[in-house]
C-alpha positions, -999 to 999 in steps of 0.1 A, spaced: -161 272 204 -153 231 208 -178 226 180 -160 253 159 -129 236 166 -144 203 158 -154 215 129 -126 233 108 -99 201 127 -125 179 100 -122 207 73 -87 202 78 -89 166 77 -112 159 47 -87 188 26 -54 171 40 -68 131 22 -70 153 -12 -38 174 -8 -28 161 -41 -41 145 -71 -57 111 -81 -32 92 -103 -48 93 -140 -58 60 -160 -36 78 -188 -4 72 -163 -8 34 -159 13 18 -178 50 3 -184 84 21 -182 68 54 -164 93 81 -155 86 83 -114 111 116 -97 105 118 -60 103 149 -45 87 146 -9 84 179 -4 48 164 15 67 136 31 54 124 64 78 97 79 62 70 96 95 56 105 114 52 72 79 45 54 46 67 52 39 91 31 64 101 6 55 122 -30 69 131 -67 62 130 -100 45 100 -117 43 105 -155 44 141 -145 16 141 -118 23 151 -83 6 121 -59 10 106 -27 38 80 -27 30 51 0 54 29 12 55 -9 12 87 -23 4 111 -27 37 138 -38 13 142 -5 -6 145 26 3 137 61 -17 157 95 -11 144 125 -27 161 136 -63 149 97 -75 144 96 -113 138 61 -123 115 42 -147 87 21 -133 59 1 -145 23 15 -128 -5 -13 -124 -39 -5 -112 -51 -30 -84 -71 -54 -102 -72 -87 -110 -39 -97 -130 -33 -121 -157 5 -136 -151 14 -112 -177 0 -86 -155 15 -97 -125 48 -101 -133 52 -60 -142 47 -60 -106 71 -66 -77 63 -99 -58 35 -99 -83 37 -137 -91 48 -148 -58 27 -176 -41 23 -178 -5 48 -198 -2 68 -168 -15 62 -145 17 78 -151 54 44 -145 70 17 -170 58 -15 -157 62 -31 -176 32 -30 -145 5 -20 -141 -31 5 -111 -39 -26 -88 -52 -44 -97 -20 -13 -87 0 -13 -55 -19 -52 -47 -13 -44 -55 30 -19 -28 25 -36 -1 9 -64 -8 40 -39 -5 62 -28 24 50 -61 41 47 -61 33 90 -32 59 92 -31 92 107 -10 104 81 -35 90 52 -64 106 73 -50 138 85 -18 141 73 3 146 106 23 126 120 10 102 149 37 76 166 14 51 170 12 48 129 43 28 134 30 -4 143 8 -3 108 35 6 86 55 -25 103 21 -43 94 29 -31 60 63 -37 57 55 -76 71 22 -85 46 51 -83 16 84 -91 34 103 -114 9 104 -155 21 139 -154 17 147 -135 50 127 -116 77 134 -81 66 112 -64 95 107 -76 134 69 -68 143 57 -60 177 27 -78 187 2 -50 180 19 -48 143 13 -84 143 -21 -80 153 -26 -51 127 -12 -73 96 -38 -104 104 -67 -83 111 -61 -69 71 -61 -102 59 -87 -107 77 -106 -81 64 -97 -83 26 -111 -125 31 -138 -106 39 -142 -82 15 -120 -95 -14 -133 -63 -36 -113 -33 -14 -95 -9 -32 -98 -30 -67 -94 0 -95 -88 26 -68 -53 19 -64 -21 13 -81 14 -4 -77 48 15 -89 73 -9 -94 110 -3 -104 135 0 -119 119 -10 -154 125 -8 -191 99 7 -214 87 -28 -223 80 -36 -183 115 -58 -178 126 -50 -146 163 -37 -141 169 -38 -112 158 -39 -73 168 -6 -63 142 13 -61 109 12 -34 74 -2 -46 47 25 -34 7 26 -32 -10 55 -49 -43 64 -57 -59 63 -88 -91 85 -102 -116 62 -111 -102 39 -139 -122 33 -172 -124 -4 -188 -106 10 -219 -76 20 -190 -75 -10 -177 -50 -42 -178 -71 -70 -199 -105 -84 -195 -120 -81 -156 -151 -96 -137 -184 -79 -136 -181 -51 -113 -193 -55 -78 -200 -26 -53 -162 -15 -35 -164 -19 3 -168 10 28 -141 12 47 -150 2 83 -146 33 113 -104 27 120 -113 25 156 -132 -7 155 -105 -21 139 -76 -8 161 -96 -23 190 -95 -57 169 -60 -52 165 -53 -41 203 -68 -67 214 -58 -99 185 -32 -121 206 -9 -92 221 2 -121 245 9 -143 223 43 -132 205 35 -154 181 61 -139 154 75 -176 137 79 -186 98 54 -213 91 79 -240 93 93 -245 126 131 -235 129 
């Protein structure tokens, strides 16, 4: 009976990751008509999983912007960029797209599309990615989330430590494997016009995921391809993260105040 139980609670698991579908290459793009809906919402405190309509397909909204917020009934325009490397053309129809490091309250020595890829592997270490239930200790990620692409100009989100921990063991990983999530993912940004000028800060920047995307789908020339990284077993890395300097509350801009 346990393995039974074992077995249909990882039916349920693998079903819940595909509950919707992949974002299409034919959706990227500028000026996309995004409606949220969240009838799948699964709060991970005023972030997680939220959902609606992205040039008329029904994905998985992920949040990563602490300084918007997204109520259902949403109709907006927003430019949708697959996670790959961006031209300054490129990154500047994203959100923080051409910030520096300089540009973000936490320095942990990462462009914005870096930033980006630590949060989609951060979100992947969810309950609600994996399962889609609700877990309380998802909270410290999405903090972790939240901090990776918290605006220089003020501290939008206090971390505990284990967020803290969370948010340097992704930058951590993505030094280390600088190829995660590259053509599997994509930033919505808005509020923007049809040519990609943005109108506005209004509206949240989410994560979804994207079916595999073809060259002729993608933004401008790209490196050869190299193999995407596996993503590690979460445990390991939430005994990293347990353990990474939780006595240390070492939460401090990079300049000494």
């Amino acid at each position: 009976m346990a393995i039974l139980r074992a077995v249909l609670l990882s039916a349920f698991c693998i079903s819940s990751l595909f509950a919707s579908p992949l974002l299409p290459g034919s959706a990227l793009g500028t000026g996309r008509t995004v409606q949220i809906t969240n009838d799948r919402l699964v709060l991970v405190l005023n972030g997680g999983r939220y959902n609606g309509l992205v040039d008329g397909v029904d994905v998985d909204l992920w949040c990563v912007d602490v300084e918007r917020f997204a109520s259902p009934g949403n109709t907006y325009t927003a430019n949708v960029v697959p996670l790959l490397p961006w031209t300054p053309d490129q990154a500047a129809l994203v959100r923080k797209g051409s910030f520096s490091n300089e540009d973000f309250w936490w320095d942990l020595g990462l462009g914005p599309m870096e930033r980006y890829q630590a949060a989609a592997w951060l979100i992947t270490q969810m309950e609600a990615y994996r399962s889609g239930t609700p877990f309380q200790p998802d909270l410290h990620i999405q903090q972790a989330i939240w901090g990776i692409l918290d605006d220089a100009e003020n501290q939008s989100i206090s971390l505990t430590p284990l967020a803290w921990s969370w948010m340097h063991t992704a930058a951590a990983f993505i030094r280390q494997n600088p190829d995660f999530g590259l053509g599997e993912w994509a930033v919505i940004s808005g509020n923007a016009a049809a040519d990609g000028a943005f109108q506005g800060w209004q509206y949240q920047s989410f994560l979804t995921r994207l079916e595999a995307v073809t060259p002729e789908a993608r933004f401008g020339a790209l490196p050869p391809e190299a193999p995407l990284a596996e993503n590690p077993e979460p445990g390991t890395f939430a005994l990293i993260g347990a353990g990474l300097l939780l006595g240390s509350w070492a939460m401090r801009r990079r300049h000494a105040q």
